[in-house]
Each structure stands twice: as C-alpha cells, then as structure tokens.
N, C-alpha and C positions, 0 to 999 in steps of 0.2 A: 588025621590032624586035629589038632585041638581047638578048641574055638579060641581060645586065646591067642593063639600062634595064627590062627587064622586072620584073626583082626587088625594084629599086627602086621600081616602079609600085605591085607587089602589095604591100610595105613599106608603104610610103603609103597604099593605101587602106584597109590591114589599120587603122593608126593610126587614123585617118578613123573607119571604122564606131566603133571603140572607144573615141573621143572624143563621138561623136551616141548612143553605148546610152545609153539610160537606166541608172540606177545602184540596183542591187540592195542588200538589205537585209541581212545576218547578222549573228544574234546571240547572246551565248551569255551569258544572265542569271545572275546572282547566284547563288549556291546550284545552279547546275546543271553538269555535266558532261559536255561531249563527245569522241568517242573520235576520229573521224572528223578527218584535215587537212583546214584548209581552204586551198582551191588558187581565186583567185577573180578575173574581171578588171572593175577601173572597176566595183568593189563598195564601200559601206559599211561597215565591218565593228565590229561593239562586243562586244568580250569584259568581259564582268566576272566571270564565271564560271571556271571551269578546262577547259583545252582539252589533251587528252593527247597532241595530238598536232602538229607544227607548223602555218604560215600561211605560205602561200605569196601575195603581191598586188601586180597590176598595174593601175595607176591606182585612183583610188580615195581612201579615206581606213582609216587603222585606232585605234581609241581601245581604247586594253591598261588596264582596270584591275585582270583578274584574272590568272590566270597560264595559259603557253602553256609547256608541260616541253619543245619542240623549239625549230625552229630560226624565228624571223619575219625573213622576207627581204621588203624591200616597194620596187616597183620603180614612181619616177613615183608618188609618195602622200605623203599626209598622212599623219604618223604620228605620234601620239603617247600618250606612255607616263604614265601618271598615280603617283600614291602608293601604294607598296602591291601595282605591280604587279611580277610573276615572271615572267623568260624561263629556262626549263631550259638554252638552249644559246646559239648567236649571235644578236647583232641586226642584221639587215645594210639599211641604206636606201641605194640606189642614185636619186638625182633628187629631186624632191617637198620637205619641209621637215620636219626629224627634232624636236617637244619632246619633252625627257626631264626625268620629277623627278628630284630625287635623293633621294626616296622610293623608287625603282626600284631593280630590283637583276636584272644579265645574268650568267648561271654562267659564256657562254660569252663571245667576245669582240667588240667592237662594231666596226662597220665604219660611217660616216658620210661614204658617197662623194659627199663637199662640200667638204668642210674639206682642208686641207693635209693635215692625218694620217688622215685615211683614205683621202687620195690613196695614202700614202705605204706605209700597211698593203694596197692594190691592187696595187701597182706590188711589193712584196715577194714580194707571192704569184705572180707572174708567172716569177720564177726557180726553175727547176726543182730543184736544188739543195736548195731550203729545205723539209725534209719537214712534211708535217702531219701534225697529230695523229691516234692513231688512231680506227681506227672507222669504218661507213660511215653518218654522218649525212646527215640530209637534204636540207641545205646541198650536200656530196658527188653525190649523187643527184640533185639539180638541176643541177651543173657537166658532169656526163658526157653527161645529156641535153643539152643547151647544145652541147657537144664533136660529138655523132653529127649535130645539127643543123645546124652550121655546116660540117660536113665535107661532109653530104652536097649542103651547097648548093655548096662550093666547089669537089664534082665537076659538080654540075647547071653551074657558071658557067663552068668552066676545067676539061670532060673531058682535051681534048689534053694541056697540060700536068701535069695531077696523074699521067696515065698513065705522059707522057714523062718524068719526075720522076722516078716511083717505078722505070721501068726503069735512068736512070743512077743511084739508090744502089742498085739490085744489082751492077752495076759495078765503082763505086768506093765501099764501105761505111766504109775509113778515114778517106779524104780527107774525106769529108761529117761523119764523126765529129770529125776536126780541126779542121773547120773551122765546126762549130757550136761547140764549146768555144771558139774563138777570137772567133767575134760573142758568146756569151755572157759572156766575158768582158769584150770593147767596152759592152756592152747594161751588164753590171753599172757599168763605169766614170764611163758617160755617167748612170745612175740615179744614180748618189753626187752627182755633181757637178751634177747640177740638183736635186737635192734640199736641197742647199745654197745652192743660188740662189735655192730658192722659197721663201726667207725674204724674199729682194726679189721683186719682182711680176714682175722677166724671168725668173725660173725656174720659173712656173706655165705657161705657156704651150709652155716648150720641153719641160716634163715630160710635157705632154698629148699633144704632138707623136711624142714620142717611143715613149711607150704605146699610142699608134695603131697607129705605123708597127713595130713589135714585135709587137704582138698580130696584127695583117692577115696579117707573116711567120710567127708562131705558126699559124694560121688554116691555110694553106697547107702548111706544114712539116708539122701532125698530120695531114691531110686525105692526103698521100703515106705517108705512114709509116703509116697506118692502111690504105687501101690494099695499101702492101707486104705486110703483117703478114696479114690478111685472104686474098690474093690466093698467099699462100704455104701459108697454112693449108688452104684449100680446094682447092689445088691437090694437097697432100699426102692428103688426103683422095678426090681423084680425083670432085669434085665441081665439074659445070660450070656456074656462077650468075653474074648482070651484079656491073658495079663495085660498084652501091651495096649489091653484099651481100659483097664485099671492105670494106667502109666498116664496115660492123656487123659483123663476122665482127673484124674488127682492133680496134674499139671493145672489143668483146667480153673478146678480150685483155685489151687495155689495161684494162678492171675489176679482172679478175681477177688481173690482179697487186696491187692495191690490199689484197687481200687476205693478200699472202705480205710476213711481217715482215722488214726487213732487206735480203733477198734480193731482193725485189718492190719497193721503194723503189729499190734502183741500177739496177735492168731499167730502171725509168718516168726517171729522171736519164739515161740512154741513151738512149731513145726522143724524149725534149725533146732531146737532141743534135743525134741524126739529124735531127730533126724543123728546127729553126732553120738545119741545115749544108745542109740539103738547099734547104730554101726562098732562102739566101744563093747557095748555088752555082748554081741555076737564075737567079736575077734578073741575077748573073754573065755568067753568060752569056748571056743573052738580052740584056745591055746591048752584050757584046763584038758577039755576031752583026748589030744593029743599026749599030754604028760603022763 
C-alpha cells in the first residue's frame, strides 16, 4: 500500500472512531471558575461559569454563556454564544454552524470559516507579508503545532523529495527567494481577483481552489525550509539525529523568531519566501523532467 493511501486510510478511520465516541460532558457552572484549557474531542461543552483559560473543540457542540478570557477555536461544532457572554481573545469556528447574540462581545477577532468574509480573513492570513499581532496566544500555539504536524507528515509522505529540495535551495538560495516573491505575488493577484468574483458565486469555488492548491505548496515549501534550517543547525552543532529532528529542530527556530520584534518578523517573511520559491521550483521541474 502506499503511504499516501495509507494516510489517508489512517485519516479516515481516525474520523470514523471520532464520529461512533460517545460524547462527553464538560461543564463549568455559574458561579464557578476554572484555571485549566479545555482541549476536547466530539465533547459537549457548557460554560456558564468563567473559564481562565482557553477551549480548544473538535466535533462536538459548545453553549458560551459565561466568559472564556483566551482564545475559543471550535473545529466541526455547534457553537453557540448566548447573552452575556465573554471571549477575552478570538472566536474562530472552522465547519459546524456558529449562533452569536449580539449580547456577546469578542476582544479578539472573529473568524466564521463559512461565510465569504471569513473566507476572506483565511485567505489574508495566508500571506506572509501581513504581520500579526503580537504575543504568543494560543490560537498561535495551536498553528505551530499544526505547522510541525503537517511537516512531519509531508516528510513521512515525500522523504525523497523534501530531502532532494532542501539540497537544491542550498544551491541556489536566490533564485528560490526570487522566485517565491514572484508566485507570491501571482498568489496575491489571483486572491484580489476572486475575491471580487465571490460576490458572484463563480468566484467561491475558484477561491477554494485556489487556497488549496496554495496552502499543499505552503505545506511542502515549510516542510523543506524546516528541514534546511534544522538540518544546518545540527549539523553546526556536530550532532547526528534522523530528518524528523531536522523537522523540530527548524520548527524550533521558526518559534523562536516569533519572538524577536521587527527583526524576527522579516526572518519569518523570508522563510515563507524560501518556503513558496522552493515548493514552485521543485514542481518546475519535476513537470520539465516529466515532458
């Protein structure tokens, strides 16, 4: 079997069990307070109460009547937000069906990955370019995990390639930087113009299209560049360890500039360069080698 076909197997039954669990109860009554995130899957969840810390929920349902001071990301849920209630930071629903009063009130910013405009606020945050805010929330902290997950599957699926990748941008480290600025700037143009479109209904579909086939190149591009970064680091170190701790080792980095104002911001706009030039120029060529 192929490891592709594999992953998608394991994908699916993972789904599977997680759709037959039984659905668990959490709650966090009136007058009460808890310090502890809750991180929960194809759970119930009813806050009325104050929750100091954020909600993390896959499948599931969640009823907010009291207040969450971090981040509630709910992915595939029912969610909704009653009168009264308080998120300290963002609201993010990916799938499932978002009510909101407008007794509610979000400090932070809402994302409602359904609608046109939280298409549009997705597909924004996708360009490297556009800084965020600072701080490392837990929104934040969920994406990097997200980030080392998907790299190291993308070495688990495509060793050959991430390897043979990361040797040609030692290479050629400009051309790859050129010529990711240059699909980035494609990538931005082609987002303007269906975003415009998906006022009419033919520009939903080309914008989904499009944030696919961007984000897969994304996917690839960080999974090399993490690699490089990693695989340089520990080599300078004179430490001999497999790829996927070139994977975490580069991850690692990649944090830790999150942390450095300014200076750490244009490193990580470089690193998406590399990252997009390098995934473009490998596909490049493997189209040419093929013809």
């Amino acid at each position: 079997m192929k490891k592709s076909h594999l992953l998608a197997l394991f994908l699916a039954c993972g789904g599977l069990l997680l759709a037959a669990s039984d659905r668990k109860e959490i709650r966090v009554p009136a007058g009460e307070t808890r310090s502890a995130a809750i991180n929960a899957f194809n759970a119930r969840l009813d806050v009325r109460g104050k929750l100091d810390e954020s909600v993390f929920l896959v499948g599931g349902s969640l009823r907010l009547e009291g207040e969450v001071s971090g981040d509630v990301i709910c992915i595939a849920s029912e969610v909704e937000i009653l009168d009264g209630a308080r998120i300290g930071r963002d609201l993010i629903v990916i799938g499932g069906r978002l009510l909101r009063s407008d007794g509610s009130r979000v400090n932070g910013r809402v994302y409602d990955v359904r609608s046109r405009q939280g298409m549009r606020q997705m597909a924004a945050s996708l360009l490297p370019f556009l800084p965020e805010s600072g701080g490392m929330t837990f929104f934040k902290v969920v994406k990097i995990f997200f980030w080392l997950i998907l790299s190291l599957l993308a070495l688990a699926v495509f060793p050959v390639p991430v390897t043979q990748a990361a040797a040609w941008l030692c290479r050629e480290p400009l051309r790859h930087l050129g010529r990711g600025a240059a699909a980035l700037l494609l990538f931005a143009l082609l987002l303007l113009l269906f975003l415009l479109l998906s006022f009419v209904f033919i520009g939903i579909p080309l914008l989904v299209v499009l944030l696919a086939a961007f984000f897969l190149l994304l996917i690839f591009g960080r999974a090399v560049v993490f690699y490089f970064l990693g695989e340089r680091i520990l080599g300078a170190l004179k430490l001999r360890l497999g790829a996927a701790f070139f994977i975490v080792t580069g991850i690692a980095a990649y944090t830790l500039l999150k942390f450095v104002p300014v200076v750490g911001w244009m490193f990580l706009v470089l690193l998406d360069f590399f990252a997009v030039g390098i995934a473009t120029g490998y596909l490049l060529k493997k189209k040419k080698a093929t013809n």
